[in-house]
C-alpha positions in Angstrom: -22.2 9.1 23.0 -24.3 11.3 20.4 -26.7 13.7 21.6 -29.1 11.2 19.6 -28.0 8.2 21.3 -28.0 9.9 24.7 -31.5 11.2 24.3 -32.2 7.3 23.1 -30.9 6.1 26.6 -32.6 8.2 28.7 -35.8 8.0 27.1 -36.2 3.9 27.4 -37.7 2.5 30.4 -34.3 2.0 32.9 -34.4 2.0 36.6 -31.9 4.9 37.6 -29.8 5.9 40.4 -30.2 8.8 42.4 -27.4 10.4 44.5 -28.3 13.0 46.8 -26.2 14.5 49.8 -27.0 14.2 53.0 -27.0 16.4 56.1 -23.7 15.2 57.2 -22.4 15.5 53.4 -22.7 11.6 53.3 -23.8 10.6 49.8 -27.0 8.9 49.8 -28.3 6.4 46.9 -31.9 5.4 46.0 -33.4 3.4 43.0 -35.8 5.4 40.9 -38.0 5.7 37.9 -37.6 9.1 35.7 -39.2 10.3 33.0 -36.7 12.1 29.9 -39.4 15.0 29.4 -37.7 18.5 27.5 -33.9 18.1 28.7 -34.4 16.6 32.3 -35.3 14.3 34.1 -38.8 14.1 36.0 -39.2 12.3 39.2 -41.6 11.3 41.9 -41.0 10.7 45.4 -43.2 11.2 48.8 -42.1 14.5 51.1 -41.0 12.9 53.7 -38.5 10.6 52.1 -34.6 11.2 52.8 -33.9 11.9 49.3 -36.0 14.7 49.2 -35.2 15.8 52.7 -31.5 15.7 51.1 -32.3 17.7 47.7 -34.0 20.5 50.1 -30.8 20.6 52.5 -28.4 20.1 49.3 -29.6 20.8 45.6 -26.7 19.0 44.0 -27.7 15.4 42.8 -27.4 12.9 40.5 -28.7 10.5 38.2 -27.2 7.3 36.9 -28.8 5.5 33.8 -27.0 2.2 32.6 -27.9 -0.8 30.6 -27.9 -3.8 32.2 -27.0 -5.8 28.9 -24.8 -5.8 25.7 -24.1 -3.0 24.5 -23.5 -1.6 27.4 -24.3 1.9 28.0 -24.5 4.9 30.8 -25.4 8.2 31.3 -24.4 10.0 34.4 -26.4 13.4 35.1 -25.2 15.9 37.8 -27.3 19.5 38.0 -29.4 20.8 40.7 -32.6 19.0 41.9 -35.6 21.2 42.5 -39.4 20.9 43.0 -41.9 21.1 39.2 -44.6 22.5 41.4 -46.6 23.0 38.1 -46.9 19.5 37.7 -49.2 17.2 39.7 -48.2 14.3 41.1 -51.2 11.7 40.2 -50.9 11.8 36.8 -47.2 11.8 36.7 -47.5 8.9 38.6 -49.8 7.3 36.2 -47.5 7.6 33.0 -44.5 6.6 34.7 -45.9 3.6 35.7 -47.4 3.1 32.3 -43.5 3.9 30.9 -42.4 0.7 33.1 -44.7 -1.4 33.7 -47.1 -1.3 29.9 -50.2 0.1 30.0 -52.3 -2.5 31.5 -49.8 -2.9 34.7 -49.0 0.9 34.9 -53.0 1.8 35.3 -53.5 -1.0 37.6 -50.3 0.0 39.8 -51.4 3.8 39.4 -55.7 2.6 40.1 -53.9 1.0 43.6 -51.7 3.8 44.4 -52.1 5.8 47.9 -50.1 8.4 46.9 -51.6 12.2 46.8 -50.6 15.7 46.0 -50.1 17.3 49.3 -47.8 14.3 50.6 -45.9 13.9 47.5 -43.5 15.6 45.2 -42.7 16.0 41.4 -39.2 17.4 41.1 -36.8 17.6 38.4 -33.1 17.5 37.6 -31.6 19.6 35.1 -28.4 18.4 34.5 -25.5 20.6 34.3 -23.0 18.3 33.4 -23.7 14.9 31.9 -20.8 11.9 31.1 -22.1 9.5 29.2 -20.3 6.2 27.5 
């Protein structure tokens, strides 16, 4: 896949996979929205969910991007996962729900939203190493 086309796949609106290791070196999968922001990819996720609890035991991670349809294609991202403490979680929140759900749906979703800064994290993967088809 072209740089282009890669950059094309991970900026649309797919749900991805996220494979962290756990404490027992188990790996551990989870569902996620992403934003394709500058090379990486941004994510949201509360601090006391396992993923995170994984990423601050064990860094390594990855993120899996497929279509779901003709033509099929994927993008597998492997780097190191690590806190974007410069960003704030709120409005993250707000325009990744606006990327998947519209804007009408993503305000509402984000207007209804409990989540908050100090029990929440932005955090980024930079991949390393990407395989893409």
């Amino acid at each position: 896949m072209s740089d282009d086309e890669l950059n094309e796949l991970l900026s649309e609106a797919h749900v991805a996979v996220l494979g962290t290791v756990d404490g027992q070196g188990r790996p551990h999968l989870a569902p996620i929205w992403y934003l394709w922001r500058d090379g990486e990819a941004l994510m949201l996720t509360a601090r006391s969910s396992k993923k995170w609890r994984n990423i601050l035991g064990n860094a390594n991670a990855s993120l899996c991007v497929d279509t779901k349809a003709p033509p099929y294609a994927a993008a597998v991202l492997q780097g190191e996962a690590s806190e974007a403490s410069e960003l704030e979680y709120v409005p993250l929140l707000r325009e990744l729900a606006i990327h998947y759900l519209g804007e009408r749906g993503g305000n509402q979703y984000a207007d209804n939203s409990t989540a908050e800064d100090a029990t929440s994290v932005v955090f980024r993967l930079k991949p390393s190493r990407v395989v893409s088809a």
